[in-house]
N, C-alpha and C positions, 0 to 999 in steps of 0.2 A: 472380694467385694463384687456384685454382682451390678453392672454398669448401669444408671438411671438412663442411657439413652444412647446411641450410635450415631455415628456422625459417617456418610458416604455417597460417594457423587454429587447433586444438588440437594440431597435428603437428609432428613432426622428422623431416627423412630425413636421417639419418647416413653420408655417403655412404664413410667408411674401415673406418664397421664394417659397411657395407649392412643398415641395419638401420631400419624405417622404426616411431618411436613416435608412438603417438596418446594424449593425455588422461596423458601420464605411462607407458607401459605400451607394450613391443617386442608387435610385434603380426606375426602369421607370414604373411608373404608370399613368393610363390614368385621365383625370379631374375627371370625373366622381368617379371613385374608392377614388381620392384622397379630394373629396366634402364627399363622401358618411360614409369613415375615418375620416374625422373632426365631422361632425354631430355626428358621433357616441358617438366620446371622450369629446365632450362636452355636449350630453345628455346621460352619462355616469350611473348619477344617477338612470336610469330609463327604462325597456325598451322601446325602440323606433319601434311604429307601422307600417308595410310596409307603409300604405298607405301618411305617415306622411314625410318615408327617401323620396319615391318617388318624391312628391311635393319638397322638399328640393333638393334631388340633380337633378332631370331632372322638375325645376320649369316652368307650363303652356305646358306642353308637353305630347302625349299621347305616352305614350310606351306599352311594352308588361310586365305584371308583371313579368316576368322570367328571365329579365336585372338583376334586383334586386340580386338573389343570385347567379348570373354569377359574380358582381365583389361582393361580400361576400369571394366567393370562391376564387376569383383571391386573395385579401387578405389577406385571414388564408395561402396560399400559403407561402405568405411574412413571416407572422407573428407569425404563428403556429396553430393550428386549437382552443388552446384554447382563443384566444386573443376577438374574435366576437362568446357570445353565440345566436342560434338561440332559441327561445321560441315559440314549436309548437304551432299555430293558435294564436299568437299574434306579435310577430318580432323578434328585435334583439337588443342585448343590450353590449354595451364594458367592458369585465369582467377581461381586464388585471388588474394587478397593475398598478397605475400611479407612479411612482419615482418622478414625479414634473413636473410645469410648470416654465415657464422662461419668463422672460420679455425682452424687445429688448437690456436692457444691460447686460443680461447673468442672472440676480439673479432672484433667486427663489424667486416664488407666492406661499402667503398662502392665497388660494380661498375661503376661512372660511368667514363668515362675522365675526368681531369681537364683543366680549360677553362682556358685563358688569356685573357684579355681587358686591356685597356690601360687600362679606368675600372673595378672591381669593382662600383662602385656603378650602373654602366650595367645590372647584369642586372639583369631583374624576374623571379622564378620563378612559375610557374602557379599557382594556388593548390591545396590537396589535392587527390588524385584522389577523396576520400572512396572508395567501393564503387567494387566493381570493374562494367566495362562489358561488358555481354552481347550477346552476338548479333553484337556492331559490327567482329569481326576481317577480315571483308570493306573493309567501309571503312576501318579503320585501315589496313591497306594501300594503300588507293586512294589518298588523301590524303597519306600518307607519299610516294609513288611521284609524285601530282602537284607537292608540294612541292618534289620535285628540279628539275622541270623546268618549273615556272612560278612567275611572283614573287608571284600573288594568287588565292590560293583563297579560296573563301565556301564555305561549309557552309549551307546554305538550308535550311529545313523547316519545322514548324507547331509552335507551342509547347507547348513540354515534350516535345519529339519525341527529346531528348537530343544537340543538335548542341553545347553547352557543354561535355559532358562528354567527351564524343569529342574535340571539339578540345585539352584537357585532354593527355587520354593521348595525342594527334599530337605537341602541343608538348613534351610529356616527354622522347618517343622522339627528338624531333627537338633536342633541344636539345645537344647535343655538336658537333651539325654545325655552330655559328656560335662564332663566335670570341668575342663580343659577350652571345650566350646568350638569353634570350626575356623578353620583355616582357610580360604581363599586361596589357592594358585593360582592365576593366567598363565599359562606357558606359549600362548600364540607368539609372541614376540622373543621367543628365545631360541634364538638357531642354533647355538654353541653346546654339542651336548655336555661336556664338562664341569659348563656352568650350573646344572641341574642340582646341587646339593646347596649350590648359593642362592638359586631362584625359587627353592622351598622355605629357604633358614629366614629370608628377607621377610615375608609378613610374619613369620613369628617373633619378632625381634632378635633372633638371634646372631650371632657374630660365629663366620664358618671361614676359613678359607677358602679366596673366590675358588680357588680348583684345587682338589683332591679332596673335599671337605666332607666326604662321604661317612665316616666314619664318626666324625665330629657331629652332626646331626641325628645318626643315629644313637650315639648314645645320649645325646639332648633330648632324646622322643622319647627314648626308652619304658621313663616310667610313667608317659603322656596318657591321660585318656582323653580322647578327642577325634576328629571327626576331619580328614582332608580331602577337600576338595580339589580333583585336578584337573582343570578344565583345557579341554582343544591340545590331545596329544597325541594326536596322528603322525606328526612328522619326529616324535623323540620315543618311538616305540622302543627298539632293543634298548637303550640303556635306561629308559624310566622303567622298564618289566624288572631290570636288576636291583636300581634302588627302591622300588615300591615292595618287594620279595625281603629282602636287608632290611626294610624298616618295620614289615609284619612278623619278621623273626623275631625282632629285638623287641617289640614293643605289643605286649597283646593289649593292650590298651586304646591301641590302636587301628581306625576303619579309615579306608577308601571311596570314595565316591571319584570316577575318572567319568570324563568328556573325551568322545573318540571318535574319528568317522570308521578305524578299524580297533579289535578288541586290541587288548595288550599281552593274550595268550600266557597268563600267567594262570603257574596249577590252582591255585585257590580263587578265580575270577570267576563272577557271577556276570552274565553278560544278561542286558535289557536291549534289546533293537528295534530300537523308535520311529514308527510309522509315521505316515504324513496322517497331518489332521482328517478328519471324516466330512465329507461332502455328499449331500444328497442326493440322492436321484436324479429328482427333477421338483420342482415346486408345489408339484400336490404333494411330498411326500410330509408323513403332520410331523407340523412344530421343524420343518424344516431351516427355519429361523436360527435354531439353535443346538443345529452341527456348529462343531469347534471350527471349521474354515470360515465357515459365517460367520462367526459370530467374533471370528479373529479380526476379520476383511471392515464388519462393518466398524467393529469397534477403531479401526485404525484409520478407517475414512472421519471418522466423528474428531478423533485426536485433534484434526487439522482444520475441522471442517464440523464446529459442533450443531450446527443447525441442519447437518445431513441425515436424514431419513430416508432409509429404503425403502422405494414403493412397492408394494404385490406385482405393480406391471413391471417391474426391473428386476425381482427378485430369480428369476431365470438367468437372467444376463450376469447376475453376480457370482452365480450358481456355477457359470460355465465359466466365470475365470476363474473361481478355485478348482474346478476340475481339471480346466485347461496347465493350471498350475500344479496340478496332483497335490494338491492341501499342504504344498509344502511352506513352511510359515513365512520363511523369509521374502518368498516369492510373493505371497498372497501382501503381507505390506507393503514392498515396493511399489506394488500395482495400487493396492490402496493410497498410498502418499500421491498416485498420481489422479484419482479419481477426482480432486477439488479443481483442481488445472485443470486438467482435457475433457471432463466428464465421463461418465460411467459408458456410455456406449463406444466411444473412442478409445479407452484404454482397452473393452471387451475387442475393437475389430481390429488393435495394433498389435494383437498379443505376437504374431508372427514375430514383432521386429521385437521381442523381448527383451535383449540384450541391449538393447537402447534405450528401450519406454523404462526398463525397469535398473532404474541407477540415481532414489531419491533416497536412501536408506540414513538414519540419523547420524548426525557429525559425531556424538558419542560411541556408535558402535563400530566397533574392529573395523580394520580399512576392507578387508575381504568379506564384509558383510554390509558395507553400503552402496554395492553394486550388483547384480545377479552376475553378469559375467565374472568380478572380481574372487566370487566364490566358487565357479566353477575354475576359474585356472590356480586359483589353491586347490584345490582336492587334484587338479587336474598336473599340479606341479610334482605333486606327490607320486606318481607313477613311473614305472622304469619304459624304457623306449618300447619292447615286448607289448606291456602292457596297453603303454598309449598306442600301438597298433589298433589291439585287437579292440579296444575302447569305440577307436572310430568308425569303426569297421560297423560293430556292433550297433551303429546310428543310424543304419539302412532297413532296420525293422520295426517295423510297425503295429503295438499291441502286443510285443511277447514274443518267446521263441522258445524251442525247445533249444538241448543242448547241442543233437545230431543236428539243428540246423545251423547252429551257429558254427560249430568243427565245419561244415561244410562252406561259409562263406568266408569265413577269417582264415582259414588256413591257405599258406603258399607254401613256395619252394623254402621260405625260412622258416616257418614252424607248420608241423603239421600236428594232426588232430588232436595227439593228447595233449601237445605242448598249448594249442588254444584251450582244451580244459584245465590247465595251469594257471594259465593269465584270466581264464572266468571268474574260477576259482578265488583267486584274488582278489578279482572289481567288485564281486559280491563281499569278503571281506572288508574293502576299501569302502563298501558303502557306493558306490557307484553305478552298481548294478542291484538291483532288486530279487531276491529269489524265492516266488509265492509258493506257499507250504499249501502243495499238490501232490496228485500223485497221475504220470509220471509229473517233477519237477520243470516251472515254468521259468522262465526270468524274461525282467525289463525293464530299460533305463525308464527313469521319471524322463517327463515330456522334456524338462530343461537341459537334462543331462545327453539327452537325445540330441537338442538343437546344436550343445554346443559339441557333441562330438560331429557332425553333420558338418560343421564350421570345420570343424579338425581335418576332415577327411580330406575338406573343398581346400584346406591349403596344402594338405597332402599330395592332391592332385591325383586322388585314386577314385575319385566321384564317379565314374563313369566305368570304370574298371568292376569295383564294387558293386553299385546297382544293377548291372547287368548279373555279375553272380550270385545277386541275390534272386532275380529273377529265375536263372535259371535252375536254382535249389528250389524253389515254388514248384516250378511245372515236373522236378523230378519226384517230388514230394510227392502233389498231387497226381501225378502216374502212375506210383506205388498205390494209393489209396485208393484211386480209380478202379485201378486191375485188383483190387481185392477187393472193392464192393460190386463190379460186375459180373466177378466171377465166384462169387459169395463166400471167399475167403476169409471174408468182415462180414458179421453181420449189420444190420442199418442202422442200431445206435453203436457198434461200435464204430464204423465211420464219422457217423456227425459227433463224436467223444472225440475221434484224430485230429478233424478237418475243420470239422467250426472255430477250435481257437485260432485257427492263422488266419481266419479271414482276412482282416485286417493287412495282413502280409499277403494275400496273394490279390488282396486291391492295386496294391502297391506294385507288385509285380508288374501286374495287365498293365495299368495304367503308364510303367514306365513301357513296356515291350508293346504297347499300341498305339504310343506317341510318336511324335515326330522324327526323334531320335532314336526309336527303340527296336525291336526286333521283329520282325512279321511270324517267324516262324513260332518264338515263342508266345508272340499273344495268340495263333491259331490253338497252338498244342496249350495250352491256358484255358482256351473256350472248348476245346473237343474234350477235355479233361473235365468240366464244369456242369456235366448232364446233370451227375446224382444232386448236386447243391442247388438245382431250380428247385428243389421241394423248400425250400431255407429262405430263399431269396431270390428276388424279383429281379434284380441285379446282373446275376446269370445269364438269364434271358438275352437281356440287351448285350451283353457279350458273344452268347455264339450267332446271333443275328449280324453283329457289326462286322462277324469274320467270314460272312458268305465270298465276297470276293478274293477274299485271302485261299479259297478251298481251289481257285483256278491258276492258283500261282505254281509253279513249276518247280518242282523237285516234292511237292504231295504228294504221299504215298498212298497204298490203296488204305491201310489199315488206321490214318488221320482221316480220311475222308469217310469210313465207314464209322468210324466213332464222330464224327461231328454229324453228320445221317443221323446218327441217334440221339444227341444231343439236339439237334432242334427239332427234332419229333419231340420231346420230352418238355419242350419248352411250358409254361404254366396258363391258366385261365387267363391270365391277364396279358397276354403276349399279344402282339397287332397279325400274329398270322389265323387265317382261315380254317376252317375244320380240314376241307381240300387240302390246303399245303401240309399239314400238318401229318394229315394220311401219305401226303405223297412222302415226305422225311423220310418215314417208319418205311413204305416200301424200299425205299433207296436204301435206305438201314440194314433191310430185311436181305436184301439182293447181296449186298456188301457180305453180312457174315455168312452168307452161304456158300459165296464163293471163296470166301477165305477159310472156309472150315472151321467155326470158331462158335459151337453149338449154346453154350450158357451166353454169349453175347447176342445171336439169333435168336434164341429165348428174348430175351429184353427187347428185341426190335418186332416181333411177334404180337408181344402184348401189348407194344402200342398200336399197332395196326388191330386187335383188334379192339381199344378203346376208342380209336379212332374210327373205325366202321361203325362201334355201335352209338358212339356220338349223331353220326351220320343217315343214322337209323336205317343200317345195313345188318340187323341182326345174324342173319343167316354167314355174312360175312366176318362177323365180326367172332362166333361160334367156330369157323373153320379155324380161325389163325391161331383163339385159344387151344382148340384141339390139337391142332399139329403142334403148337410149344409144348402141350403136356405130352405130345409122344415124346420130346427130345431130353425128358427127366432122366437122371440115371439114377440108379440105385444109393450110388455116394456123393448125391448132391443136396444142399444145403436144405431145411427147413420151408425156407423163404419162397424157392418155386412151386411148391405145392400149396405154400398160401397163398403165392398170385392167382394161382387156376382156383383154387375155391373160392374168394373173392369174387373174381370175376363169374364163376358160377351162379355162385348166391346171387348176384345183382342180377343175373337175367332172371334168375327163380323167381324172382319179387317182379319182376315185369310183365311175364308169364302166369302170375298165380301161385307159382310153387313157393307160398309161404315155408312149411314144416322144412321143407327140399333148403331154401335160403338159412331156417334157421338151424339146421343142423352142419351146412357147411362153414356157417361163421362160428359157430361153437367150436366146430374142429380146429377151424383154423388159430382159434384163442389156446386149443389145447398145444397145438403146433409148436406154436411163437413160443407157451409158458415154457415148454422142451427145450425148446433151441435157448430157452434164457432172454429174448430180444423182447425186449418193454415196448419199441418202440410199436413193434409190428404188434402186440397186444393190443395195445393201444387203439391202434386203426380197427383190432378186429373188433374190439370192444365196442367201439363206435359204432360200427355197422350193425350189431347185433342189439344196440338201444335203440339205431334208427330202424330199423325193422319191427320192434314193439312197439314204437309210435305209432309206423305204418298200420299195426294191424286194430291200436288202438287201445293196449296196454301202455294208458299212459303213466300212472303210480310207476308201476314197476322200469320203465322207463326212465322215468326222472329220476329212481332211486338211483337204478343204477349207473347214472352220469353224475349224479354227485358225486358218487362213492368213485367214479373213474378220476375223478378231478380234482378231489381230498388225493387221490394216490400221486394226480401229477405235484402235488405240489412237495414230495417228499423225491420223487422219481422224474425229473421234468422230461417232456416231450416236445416234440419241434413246435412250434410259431403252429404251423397247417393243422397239426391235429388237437390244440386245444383252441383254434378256431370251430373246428366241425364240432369237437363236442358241445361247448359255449353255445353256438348257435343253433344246435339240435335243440339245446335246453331252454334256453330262449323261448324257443316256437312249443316245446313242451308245456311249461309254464302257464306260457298265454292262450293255450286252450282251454285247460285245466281251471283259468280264473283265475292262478294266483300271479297278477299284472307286478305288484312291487315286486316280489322274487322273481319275477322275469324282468324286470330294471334291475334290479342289482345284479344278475348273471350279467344286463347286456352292456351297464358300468365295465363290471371287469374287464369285460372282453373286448371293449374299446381300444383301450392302449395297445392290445394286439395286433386287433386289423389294422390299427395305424399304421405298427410297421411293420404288420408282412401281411398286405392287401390282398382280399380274394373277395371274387364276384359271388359272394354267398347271403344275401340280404334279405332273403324273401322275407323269414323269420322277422328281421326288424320294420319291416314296411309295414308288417301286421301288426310287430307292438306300436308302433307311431300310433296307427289308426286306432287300437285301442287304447291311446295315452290321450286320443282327444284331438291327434292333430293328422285328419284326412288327406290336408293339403300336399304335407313334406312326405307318409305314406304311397300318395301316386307320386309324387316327384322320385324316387327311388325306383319302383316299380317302373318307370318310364327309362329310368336308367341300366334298371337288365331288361328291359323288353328290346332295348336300343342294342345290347350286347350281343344278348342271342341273336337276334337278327345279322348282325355284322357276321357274327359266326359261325350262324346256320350252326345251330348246337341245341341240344334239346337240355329241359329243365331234371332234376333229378326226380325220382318221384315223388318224395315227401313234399320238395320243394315247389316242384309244378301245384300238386294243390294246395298249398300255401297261400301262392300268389294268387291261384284261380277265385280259392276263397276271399281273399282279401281287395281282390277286382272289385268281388260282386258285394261285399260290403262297399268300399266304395261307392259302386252306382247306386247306391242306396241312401249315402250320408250327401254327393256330391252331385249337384244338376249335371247333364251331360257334358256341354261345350269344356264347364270350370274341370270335371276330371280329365278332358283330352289336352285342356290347355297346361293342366299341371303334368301330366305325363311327358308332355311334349318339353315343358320345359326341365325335366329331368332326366332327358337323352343327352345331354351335356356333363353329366357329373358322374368325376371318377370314384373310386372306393374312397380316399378323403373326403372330399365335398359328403358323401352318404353319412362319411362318420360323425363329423360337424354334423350333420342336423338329426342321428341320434342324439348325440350328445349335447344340444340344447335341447331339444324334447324332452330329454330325461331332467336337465334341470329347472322347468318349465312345469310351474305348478300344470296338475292335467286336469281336464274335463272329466266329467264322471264318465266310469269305465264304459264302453263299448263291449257291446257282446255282439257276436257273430251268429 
């Protein structure tokens, strides 16, 4: 019987009158929304594919797919945001609770098909689903789907990760399919393995002897068909893998669903290994509302706290504690249980003290699941001494590790390298350790599991021991890497492929070996190591700068001091040193590998000197220094130095005249890179060889082909620096061109970038301001690199110089005199942020009509 109405949250859909009431009160919704609401609640089970509600609610019609989450949204309006999950790249699925269906005389539907079984008292039912399960429609399918076709699935993951509750809503869905019906196990509270044939027999009604009863239960199951569930069996592995093997022989009737933070390594085991919920980006990212962490976080604030609303302006804040929590569920609702009491920005800035803020978890669930600490020293109890070593150990990294680093910092005089690939080994079985399906193979504790080995280590009393070797596996790391991008062993993306995931880890490093407590020698060898990563991050910089006094400390050798010479020659546009100092670096650089004999290293210190002469508008100088690097090429050296010298060629050709001369050396040098295989250096040449068609005023062909370079990064990515340069080539291409919206939406994207890896490249956007209508925040930018260069006695690039020239003398044209010196002046104060900010309200700032130059 097909239910006259549904009853859920404060709501009814009335499906004879189509009329959908909330809170008591018919509320006006359009057919469409109100078609699109039923379909959902009746393909409740599952989610449901855009292309599927489509045909459903606008049947034979062509629309625009964006209908679709316009009444979504209208909706969650109604309903609350957590009522309709969205499931990126697949649909949408109805994840309220249902309270009941009704039949046209008022009574309540039970939409079950109904079960026959041969003992009633044989079925165990699951226990409540309590709340509903976010995020997990992916795996509740998975698991339903493995369940048809294999006898023993496990559900694996790290505690509290929500593999209980999922398994929950499998066995629900799944319980019609057994004749027999499902069984419920807890095994948390049973330490005794013996007792294991009495602590299965007990919800089935049966009668086994409390011990040795093994045999007695399996022939009770035998000719069972039905469905057991065995929840939280981490700590009774070896003898549950034998009775669950004894009971799929005897009984094919019989399926498995287990709860595990490690598998149970039996032959016939289908293993699922349960991720933490998914958390957004950041707040623009769409319908971010309704990531499963969100939507877990809010739903369990409202539990307590039903008049609680997430605002847009908080929506970050909530963002970053399920991140901070790695979407793990457990975590995310203690933290929620606490948002009513402390409020939302307090529990955001206490997270550090975790293990304290988060211990509100309900009186009903397991005792090692109403606490976060309580749950990490079960998993953490479960480990042998070996292991809880290399556990704590393993709390000293930050963002990941490979495995060669971890052998290097876990290992002592009692285990050495392969025996810590044993006990990894394991913590990743245990669920304790994370291991992201890479290539090479990455791992890393979730943040909690982090803190509380960190806690382990500090009652260990190895804190200090530890973090020092961790450091000093950074700066050996980063040595190798170094000596093989200077001496082009690596080529440039395969370095930043090595070196960019440990950033994070060699933050951590510096900042312990440049503190109070920490090492001089290794945060210098940290910073002199740190040249090639100024192209990354702005970061760098401030490091080999901090360590200038460190270069005077006593026991520096010549060949530290000659590599930090050329790490702060290399330092980035944005650095507080002078063009002057910068030239001086590179000579000290230059002096150093000459006298150490160390020719591909002279090379690198070569080229900056002469970047920095022709900075300086020393051309003549600046032509010598490249010449002499290109004599020191040999025959069996990398790709890479013959595209620094055509590079730099090419750009004096275009400064010179010599267009055809420019365009044929960046051509080569595209042929060079494609040879050598390095995307990255492509990349750059690519770039150069678009800005050079601009230059000459092939603007079509130009734009084309920085689309086509930018469609390629987004399959093949390239650093921060060089999909700035392109972006903003394209930008300033654009808005010559006329086409001002497609140069807004290039200089949209390109936003979030310079946010975080700032460069003084703006001229492009000062001109689209002024063509956006807004003259004002146009000079204020422009007053901002005219303030730069000046500090740096540095000359503008060329396309760049008449950029700004033209966009001056527009200016003087839109604005009286005094008002454009005063806006200028007042935009000698603002860094690359402050410039991105007033992009970025320009752009969202209805415009004036277009400006033409």
């Amino acid at each position: 019987m097909s239910p006259a109405s549904y009853r859920f949250l404060a709501a009814e859909l009335q499906t004879a009158r189509r009329v959908l009431r909330v809170d008591g009160r018919d509320c006006q919704i359009g057919a469409r929304a109100f078609d699109l609401l039923l379909a959902l609640i009746e393909r409740r089970d599952r989610v449901v594919p855009k292309n599927e509600l489509l045909e459903l609610v606008w049947p034979r019609m062509v629309i625009e797919e964006n209908n679709l989450p316009v009444q979504v949204s209208s909706l969650r309006k109604l309903l609350g945001a957590n009522a309709i999950a969205t499931v990126p790249g697949r649909g949408y699925q109805f994840v309220a609770p249902l309270l009941e269906a009704v039949d046209e005389g008022g009574a309540a539907i039970d939409d079950r098909a109904d079960r026959a079984t041969d003992d009633p008292g044989m079925a165990s039912e699951p226990p409540p689903m309590g709340s509903a399960v976010f995020g997990r429609s992916d795996e509740v399918a998975l698991l339903t789907a493995l369940l048809e076709s294999h006898r023993l699935v496990t559900v694996v993951g790290a505690g509290g990760i929500g593999k209980s509750r999922l398994a929950r809503v499998v066995a629900a869905a799944a319980a019609e399919r057994f004749r027999d019906g499902v069984s419920w196990i807890e095994l948390s509270g049973l330490a005794d393995p013996a007792l294991l044939p009495h602590a299965l027999a007990q919800p089935l009604g049966l009668s086994v002897p409390e011990r040795d009863g093994t045999q007695t239960l399996v022939d009770a199951l035998t000719r069972r068909q039905m469905l057991l569930v065995l929840d939280n069996c981490e700590h009774l592995l070896e003898p549950l893998a034998v009775l669950v093997e004894r009971l799929l022989d005897a009984g094919p009737g019989l399926r498995v669903l287990a709860t595990s933070q490690e598998p149970l390594r039996v032959q016939a085991e289908q293993q699922v290994r349960l991720e933490p919920l998914a958390v957004p980006r950041d707040a623009s990212v769409p319908e971010a509302r309704s990531f499963g962490a969100l939507l877990l976080f809010e739903s369990r604030v409202r539990a307590t706290s039903p008049r609680f609303e997430l605002a847009d302006a908080d929506l970050p804040l909530a963002i970053d504690i399920c991140r901070q929590l790695d979407g793990l569920p457990l975590a995310i609702e203690l933290a929620a249980a606490r948002v009513p009491l402390l409020g939302l920005r307090t529990v955001h800035g206490r997270l550090r003290e975790r293990f304290q803020l988060l211990t509100a978890g309900t009186r009903t669930a397991l005792r090692r699941h109403q606490t976060l600490r309580a749950a990490m020293e079960w998993s953490h109890g479960l480990l042998e001494e070996p292991q809880r070593a290399v556990f704590r150990r393993l709390g000293v990294f930050s963002g990941g590790f490979t495995m060669e680093l971890a052998q290097s910092v876990c290992a002592d005089d009692e285990r050495d390298a392969w025996a810590v690939l044993e006990q990894l080994a394991a913590l990743v079985e245990k669920s304790l350790v994370v291991a992201e399906a890479a290539e090479p193979v990455r791992y890393r504790l979730l943040e909690s599991a982090r803190a509380f080995a960190l806690e382990q280590l500090a009652s260990a009393a190895e804190t200090r021991a530890v973090v020092q070797r961790h450091a000093e596996t950074m700066l050996q790391f980063l040595r190798r890497a170094d000596d093989g991008n200077m001496d082009s062993t690596l080529r440039t993306d395969e370095y930043a492929r090595l070196v960019l995931p440990e950033v994070d880890n060699l933050r951590a490093a510096y900042a312990w070996a440049a503190g109070d407590d920490g090492d001089r020698a290794i945060a210098l060898g940290l910073a002199t190591h740190a040249g090639p990563l100024i192209d990354y991050s702005t970061e760098f910089t401030e490091w080999v700068l901090a360590q200038r006094e460190n270069l005077a400390a006593e026991g520096v050798d010549a060949t530290t001091a000659a590599r930090y010479w050329r790490a702060r020659a290399a330092v980035n546009m944005l650095g507080p040193l002078s063009v002057p100092e910068l030239l001086d670096a590179a000579q000290r650089a230059t002096a150093a590998y000459r006298a150490l004999g160390r020719p591909r290293r002279l090379f690198t210190a070569l080229r900056l000197v002469a970047i920095w002469r022709r900075n300086a508008g020393d051309r003549d100088g600046a032509r010598a220094a490249i010449d002499e690097a290109d004599t020191l090429i040999g025959p069996d050296w990398p790709a890479e130095f013959r595209i620094v010298v055509l590079r730099f060629r090419a750009h004096a050709s275009r400064e010179t005249g010599g267009h055809e001369e420019a365009r044929r050396q960046y051509a080569e040098g595209v042929r060079l890179a494609r040879a050598a295989g390095d995307w990255r250096l492509e990349v750059i040449e690519r770039t150069h060889g678009a800005e050079l068609l601009w230059q000459l005023g092939e603007h079509d062909r130009a734009a084309r082909d920085l689309a086509e370079l930018l469609e390629a990064m987004r399959h093949r990515p390239a650093s921060d620096s060089e999909v700035i340069d392109a972006m903003t080539i394209l930008v300033a291409i654009l808005g010559e061109m006329g086409r001002i919206d497609d140069a807004a939406a290039t200089a949209r994207a390109a936003l979030p970038v310079m946010r975080r890896k700032p460069k003084f490249r703006f001229e492009a956007y000062a001109q689209l301001l002024w063509r956006l209508g807004r003259p004002e925040a146009a000079a204020r930018v422009l007053g901002a690199l005219a303030a730069l260069h000046r500090e740096r006695r540095e000359q503008h690039q060329i396309n760049d110089d008449r950029v700004a020239r033209s966009t001056i003398a527009a200016l003087e044209s839109s604005l009286a005199a005094p008002r454009l010196a005063a806006e200028m002046a007042a935009g000698e104060g603002l860094g690359p942020s402050d410039i991105c900010s007033l992009v970025a309200e320009a752009l969202e700032t209805p415009r004036a009509p277009p400006q033409t130059a």
